[in-house]
N, C-alpha and C positions, 0 to 999 in steps of 0.2 A: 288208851287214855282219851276223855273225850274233854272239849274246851269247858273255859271257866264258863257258866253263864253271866258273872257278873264283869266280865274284860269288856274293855271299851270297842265297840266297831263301829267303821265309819264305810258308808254306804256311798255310792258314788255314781251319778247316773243324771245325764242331761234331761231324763225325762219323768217329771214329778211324779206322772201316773206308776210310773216303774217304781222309783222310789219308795211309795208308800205302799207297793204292792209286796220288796223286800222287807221293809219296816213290818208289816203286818203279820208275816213270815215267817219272821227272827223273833216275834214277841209271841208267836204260835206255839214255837219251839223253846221259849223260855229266855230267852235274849232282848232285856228291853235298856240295856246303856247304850244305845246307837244313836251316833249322830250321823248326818247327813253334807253332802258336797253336790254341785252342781256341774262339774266340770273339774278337770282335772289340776288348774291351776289352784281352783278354792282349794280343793284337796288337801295339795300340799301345804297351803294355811295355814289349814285344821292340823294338820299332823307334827307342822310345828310346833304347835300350841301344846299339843297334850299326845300322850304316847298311847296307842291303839294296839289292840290282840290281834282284830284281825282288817283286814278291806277286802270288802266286795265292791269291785268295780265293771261298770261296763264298760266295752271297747271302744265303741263309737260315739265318743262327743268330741265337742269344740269347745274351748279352744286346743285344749291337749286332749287326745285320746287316750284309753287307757289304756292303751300300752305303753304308749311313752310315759304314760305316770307308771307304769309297770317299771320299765328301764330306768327312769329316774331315780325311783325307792331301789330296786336291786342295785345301781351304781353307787349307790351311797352306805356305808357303813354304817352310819347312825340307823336307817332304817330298813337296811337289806334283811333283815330276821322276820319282819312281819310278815304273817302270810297273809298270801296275797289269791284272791279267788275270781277269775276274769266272768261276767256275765257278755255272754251277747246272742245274740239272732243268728248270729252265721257259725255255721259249722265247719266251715272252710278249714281242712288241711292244712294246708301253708300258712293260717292264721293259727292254728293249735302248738304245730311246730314252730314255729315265732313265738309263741309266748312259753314253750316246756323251756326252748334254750334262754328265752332271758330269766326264768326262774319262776315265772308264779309255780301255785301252791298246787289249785285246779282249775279246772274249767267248767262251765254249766252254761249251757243252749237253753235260752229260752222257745217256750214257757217251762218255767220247773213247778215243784210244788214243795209244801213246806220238808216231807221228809224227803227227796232229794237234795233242799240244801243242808238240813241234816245232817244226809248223810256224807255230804260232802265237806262238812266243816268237820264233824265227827274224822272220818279220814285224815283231812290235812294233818290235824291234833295226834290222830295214832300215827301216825307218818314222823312228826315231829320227837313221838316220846320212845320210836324205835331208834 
C-alpha cells in the first residue's frame, strides 16, 4: 500500500532552509497538502487544528525537540496513530533506539533525496496496511 498523495503532512523543522528543502521533495514525489511548524510547540497547534497523514519531524530544535513532540503525539490517544518520520543529522545509535521504543514510524539521516523519502514514506504506509 503506498500513502494517499492528497493526506495532509505537516513538516516540522527549526530550520527554514530545511523546511523548504522537504516541501520541495514531497511536491517532487507528488505530495503538495503540506503545511509547515517551526518548532515543536507550533506543531502541536497545527495538529490541533486539523488532523494530519503523516509528520516529518526533525530532532533537534527548540523549544521542544522532536522527540519529545515524538513522545508527546505517541502519549496521547487522539494522535498516537499518526506516523511519525524523525529527520536529522545524527546517526547516533542511542538516538535511533530512543525513538524505535517511543514509536515513530522511521528514521532518515540527512542529506536524503526525494526517492529515499519515498521510499520511506512508501514503507511506513506498507507497514501500516500489513
Amino acid at each position: 500500500m503506498t500513502a494517499d498523495s492528497t493526506m495532509p503532512i505537516l513538516v516540522v523543522d527549526d530550520y527554514q532552509t530545511m523546511v523548504r528543502i522537504i516541501c520541495n521533495l514531497l511536491k517532487q514525489i507528488g505530495y503538495e497538502n503540506v503545511d509547515t511548524a517551526s518548532n515543536g510547540a507550533q506543531a502541536l497547534e497545527r495538529i490541533a487544528e486539523k488532523q494530519y497523514g503523516l509528520i516529518i519531524s526533525d530532532w533537534n530544535m527548540q523549544p521542544m525537540t522532536g522527540f519529545e513532540l515524538l513522545v508527546k503525539l505517541k502519549g496521547d490517544a487522539a494522535t498516537a496513530d499518526i506516523p511519525f518520520i524523525m529527520v536529522t543529522a545524527e546517526s547516533k545509535t542511542d538516538n535511533v533506539i530512543a525513538a524505535r521504543k517511543a514509536g515513530v514510524s522511521s528514521y532518515i539521516v540527512k542529506p536524503f533525496n526525494a526517492g529515499t523519502l519515498k521510499a520511506k514514506i512508501d514503507a511506513v504506509f506498507a507497514a501500516r496496511a500489513a
